[in-house]
Biopython code that builds the backbone (N, CA, C, O; Angstrom):
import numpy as np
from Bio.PDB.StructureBuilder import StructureBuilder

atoms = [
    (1, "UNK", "N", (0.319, -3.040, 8.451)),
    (1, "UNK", "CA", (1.495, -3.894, 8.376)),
    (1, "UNK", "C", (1.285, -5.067, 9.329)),
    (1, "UNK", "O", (0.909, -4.995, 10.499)),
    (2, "UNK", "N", (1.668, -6.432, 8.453)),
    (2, "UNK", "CA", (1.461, -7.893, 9.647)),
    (2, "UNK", "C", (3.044, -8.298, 9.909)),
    (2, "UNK", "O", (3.852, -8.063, 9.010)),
    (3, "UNK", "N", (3.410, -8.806, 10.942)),
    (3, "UNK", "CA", (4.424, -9.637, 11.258)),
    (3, "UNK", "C", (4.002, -10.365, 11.899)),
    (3, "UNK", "O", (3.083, -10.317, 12.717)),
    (4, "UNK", "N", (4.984, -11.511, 11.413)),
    (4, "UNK", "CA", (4.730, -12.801, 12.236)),
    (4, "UNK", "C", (6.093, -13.394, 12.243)),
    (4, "UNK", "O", (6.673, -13.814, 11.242)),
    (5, "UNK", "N", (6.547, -13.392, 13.438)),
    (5, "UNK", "CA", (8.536, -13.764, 13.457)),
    (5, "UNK", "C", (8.820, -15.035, 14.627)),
    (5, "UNK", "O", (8.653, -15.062, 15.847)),
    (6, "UNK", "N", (9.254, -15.913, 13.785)),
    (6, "UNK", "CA", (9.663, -17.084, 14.589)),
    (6, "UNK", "C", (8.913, -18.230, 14.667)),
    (6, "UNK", "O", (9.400, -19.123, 15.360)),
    (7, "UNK", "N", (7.628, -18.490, 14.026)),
    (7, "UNK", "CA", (6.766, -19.653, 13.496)),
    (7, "UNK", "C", (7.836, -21.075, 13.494)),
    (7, "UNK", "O", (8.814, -21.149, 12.749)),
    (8, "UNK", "N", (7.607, -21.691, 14.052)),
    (8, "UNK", "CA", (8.212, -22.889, 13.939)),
    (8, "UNK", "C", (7.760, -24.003, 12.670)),
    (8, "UNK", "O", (6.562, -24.258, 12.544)),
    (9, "UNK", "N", (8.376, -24.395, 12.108)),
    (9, "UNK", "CA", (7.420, -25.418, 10.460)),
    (9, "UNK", "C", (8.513, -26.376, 11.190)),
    (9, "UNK", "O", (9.678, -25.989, 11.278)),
    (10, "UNK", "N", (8.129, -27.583, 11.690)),
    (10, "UNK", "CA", (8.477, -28.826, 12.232)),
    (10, "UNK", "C", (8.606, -29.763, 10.596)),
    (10, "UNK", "O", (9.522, -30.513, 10.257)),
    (11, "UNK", "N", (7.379, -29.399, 9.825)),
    (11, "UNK", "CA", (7.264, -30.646, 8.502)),
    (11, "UNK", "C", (8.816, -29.978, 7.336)),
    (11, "UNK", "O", (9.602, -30.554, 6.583)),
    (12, "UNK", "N", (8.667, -28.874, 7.659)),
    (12, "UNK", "CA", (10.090, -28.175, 6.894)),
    (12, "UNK", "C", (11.184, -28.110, 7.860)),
    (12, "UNK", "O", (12.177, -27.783, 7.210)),
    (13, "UNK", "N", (11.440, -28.231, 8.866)),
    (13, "UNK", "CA", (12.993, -28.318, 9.383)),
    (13, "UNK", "C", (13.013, -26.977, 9.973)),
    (13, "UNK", "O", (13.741, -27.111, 10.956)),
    (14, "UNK", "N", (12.689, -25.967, 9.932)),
    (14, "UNK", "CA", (12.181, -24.471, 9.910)),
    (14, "UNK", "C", (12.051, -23.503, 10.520)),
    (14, "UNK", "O", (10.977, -23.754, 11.068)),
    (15, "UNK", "N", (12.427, -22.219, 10.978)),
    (15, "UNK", "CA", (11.590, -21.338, 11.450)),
    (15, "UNK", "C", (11.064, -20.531, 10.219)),
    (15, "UNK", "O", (11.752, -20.332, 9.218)),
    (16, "UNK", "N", (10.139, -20.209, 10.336)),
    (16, "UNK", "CA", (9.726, -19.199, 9.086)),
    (16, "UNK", "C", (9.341, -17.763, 9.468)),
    (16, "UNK", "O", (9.074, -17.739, 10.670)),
    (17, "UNK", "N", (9.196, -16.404, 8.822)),
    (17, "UNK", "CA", (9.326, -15.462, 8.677)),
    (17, "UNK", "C", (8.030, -14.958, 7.781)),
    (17, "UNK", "O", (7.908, -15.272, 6.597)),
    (18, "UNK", "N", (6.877, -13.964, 8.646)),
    (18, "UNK", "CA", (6.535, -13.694, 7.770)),
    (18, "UNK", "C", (6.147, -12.142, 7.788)),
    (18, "UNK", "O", (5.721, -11.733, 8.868)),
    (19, "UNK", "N", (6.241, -11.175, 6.683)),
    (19, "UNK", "CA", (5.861, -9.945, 6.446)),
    (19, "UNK", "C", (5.128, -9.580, 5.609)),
    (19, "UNK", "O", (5.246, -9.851, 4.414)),
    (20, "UNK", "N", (4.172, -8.841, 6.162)),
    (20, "UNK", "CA", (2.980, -8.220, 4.760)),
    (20, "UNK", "C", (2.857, -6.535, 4.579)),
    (20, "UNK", "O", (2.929, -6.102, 5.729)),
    (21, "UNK", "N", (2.746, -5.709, 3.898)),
    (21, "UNK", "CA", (2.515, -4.434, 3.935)),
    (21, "UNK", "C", (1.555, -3.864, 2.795)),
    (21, "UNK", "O", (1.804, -4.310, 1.675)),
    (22, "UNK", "N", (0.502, -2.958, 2.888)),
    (22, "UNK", "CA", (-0.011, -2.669, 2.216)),
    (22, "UNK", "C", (-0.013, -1.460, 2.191)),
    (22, "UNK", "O", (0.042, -0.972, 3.320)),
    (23, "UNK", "N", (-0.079, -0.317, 0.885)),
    (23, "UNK", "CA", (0.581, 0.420, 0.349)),
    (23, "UNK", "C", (-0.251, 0.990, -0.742)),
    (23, "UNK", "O", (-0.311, 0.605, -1.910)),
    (24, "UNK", "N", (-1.181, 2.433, 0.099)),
    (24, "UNK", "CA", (-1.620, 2.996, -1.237)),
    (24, "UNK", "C", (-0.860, 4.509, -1.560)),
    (24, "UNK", "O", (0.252, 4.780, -1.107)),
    (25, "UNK", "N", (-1.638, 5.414, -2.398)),
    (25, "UNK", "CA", (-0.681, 6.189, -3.311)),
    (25, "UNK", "C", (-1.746, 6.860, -3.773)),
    (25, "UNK", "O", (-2.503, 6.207, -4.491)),
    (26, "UNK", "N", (-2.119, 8.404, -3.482)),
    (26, "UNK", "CA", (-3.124, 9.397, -3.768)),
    (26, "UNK", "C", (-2.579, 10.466, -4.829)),
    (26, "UNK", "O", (-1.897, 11.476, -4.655)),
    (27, "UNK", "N", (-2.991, 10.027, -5.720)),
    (27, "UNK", "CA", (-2.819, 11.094, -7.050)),
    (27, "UNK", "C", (-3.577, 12.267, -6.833)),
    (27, "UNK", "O", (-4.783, 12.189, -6.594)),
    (28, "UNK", "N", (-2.818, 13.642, -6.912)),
    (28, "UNK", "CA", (-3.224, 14.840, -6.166)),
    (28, "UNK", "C", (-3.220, 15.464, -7.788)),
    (28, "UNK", "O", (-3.815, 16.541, -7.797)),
    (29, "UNK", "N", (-2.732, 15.091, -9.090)),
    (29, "UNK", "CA", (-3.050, 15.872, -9.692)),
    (29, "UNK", "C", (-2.742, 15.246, -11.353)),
    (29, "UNK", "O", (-1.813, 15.383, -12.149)),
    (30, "UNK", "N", (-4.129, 14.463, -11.368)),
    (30, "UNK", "CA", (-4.930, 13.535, -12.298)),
    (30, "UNK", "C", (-4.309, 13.585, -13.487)),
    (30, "UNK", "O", (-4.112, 12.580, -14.170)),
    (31, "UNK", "N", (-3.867, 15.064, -13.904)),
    (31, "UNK", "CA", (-3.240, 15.189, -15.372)),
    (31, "UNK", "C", (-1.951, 14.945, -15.203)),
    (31, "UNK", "O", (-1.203, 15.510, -16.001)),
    (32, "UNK", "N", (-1.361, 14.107, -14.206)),
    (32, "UNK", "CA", (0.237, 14.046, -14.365)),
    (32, "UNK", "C", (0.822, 12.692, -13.640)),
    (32, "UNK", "O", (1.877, 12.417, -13.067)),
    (33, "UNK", "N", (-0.775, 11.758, -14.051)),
    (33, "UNK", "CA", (-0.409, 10.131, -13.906)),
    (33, "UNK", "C", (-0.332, 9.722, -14.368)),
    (33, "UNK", "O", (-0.804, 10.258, -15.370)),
    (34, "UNK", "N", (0.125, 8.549, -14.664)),
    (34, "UNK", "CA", (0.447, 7.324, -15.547)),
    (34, "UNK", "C", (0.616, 5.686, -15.074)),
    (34, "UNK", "O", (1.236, 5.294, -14.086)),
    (35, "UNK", "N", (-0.229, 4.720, -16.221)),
    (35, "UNK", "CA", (-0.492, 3.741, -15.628)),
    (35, "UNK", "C", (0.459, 2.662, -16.548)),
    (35, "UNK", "O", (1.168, 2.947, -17.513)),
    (36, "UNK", "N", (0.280, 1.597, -16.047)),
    (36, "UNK", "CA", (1.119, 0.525, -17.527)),
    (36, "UNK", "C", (0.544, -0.991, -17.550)),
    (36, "UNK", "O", (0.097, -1.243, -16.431)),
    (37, "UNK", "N", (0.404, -2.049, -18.405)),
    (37, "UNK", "CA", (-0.361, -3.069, -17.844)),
    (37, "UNK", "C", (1.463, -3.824, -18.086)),
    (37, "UNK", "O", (2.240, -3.746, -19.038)),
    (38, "UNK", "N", (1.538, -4.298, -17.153)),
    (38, "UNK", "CA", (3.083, -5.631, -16.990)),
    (38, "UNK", "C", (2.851, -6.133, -18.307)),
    (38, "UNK", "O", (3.774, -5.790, -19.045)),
    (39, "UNK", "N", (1.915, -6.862, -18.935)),
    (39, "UNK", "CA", (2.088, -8.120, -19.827)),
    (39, "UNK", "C", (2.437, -7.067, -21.152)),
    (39, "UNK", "O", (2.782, -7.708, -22.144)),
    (40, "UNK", "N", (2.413, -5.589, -21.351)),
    (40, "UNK", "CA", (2.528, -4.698, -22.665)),
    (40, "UNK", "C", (3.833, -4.731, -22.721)),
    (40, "UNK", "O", (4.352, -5.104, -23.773)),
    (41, "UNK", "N", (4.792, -4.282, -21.408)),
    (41, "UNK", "CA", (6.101, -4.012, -21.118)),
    (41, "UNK", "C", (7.420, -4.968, -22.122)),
    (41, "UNK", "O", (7.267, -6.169, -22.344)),
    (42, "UNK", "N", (8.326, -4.398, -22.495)),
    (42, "UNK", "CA", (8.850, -5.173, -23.087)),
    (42, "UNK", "C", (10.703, -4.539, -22.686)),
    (42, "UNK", "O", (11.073, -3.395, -22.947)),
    (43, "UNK", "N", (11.481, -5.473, -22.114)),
    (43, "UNK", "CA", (12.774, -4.735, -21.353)),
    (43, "UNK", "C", (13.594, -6.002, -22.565)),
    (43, "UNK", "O", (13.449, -7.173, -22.917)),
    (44, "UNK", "N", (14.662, -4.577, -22.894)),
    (44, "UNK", "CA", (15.578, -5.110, -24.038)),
    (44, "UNK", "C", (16.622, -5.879, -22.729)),
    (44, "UNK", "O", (16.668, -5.628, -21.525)),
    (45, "UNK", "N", (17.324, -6.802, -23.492)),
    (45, "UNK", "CA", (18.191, -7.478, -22.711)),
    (45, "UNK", "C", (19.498, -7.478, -22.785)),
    (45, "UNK", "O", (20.147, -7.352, -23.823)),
    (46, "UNK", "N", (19.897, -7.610, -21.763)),
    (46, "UNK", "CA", (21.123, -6.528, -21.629)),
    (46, "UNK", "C", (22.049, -6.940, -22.219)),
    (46, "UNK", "O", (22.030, -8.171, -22.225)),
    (47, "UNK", "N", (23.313, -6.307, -23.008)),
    (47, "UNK", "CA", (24.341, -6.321, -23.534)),
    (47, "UNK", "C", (23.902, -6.736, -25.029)),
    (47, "UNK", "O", (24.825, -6.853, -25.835)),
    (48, "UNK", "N", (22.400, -7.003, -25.547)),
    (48, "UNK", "CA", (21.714, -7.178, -26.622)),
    (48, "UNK", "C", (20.785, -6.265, -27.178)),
    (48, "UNK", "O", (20.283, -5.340, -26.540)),
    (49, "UNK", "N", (20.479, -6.612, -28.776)),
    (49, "UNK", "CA", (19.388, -5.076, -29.017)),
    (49, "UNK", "C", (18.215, -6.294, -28.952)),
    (49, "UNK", "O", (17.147, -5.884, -29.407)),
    (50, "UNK", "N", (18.166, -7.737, -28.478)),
    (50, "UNK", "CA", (17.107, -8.438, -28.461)),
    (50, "UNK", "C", (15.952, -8.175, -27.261)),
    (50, "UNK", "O", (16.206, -8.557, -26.119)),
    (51, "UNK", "N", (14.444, -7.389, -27.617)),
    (51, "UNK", "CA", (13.831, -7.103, -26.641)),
    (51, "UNK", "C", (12.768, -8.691, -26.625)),
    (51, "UNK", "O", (12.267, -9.478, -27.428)),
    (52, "UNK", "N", (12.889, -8.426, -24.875)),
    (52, "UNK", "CA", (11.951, -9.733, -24.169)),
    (52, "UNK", "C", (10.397, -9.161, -23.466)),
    (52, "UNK", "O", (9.629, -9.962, -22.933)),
]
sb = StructureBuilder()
sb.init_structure("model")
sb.init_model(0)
sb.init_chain("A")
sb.init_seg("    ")
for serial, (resi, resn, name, xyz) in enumerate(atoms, 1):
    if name == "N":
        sb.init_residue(resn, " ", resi, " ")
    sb.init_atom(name, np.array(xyz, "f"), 0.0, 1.0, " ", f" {name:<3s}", serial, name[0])
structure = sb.get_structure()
């Protein structure tokens, strides 16, 4: 995990804020994962049967 709190940006008017975290995830039992690619995904929209 990075922080960086209170950076001054003089060209923006600014203090800026920054946070990073990295984040893995150990599959303990191979037959009971699942993956998805974003661009397949398709979320109907709400109060409509029109999917986006």
């Amino acid at each position: 995990m990075r922080k960086s709190v209170g950076v001054k940006n003089d060209k923006k008017d600014r203090i800026e804020n920054f946070e990073c975290m990295s984040m893995a995830y150990l599959v303990e039992q191979l037959g009971k994962a699942a993956t998805l690619e974003f661009d397949n995904v398709k979320l109907k929209k709400s109060g409509s049967d029109v999917w986006e």
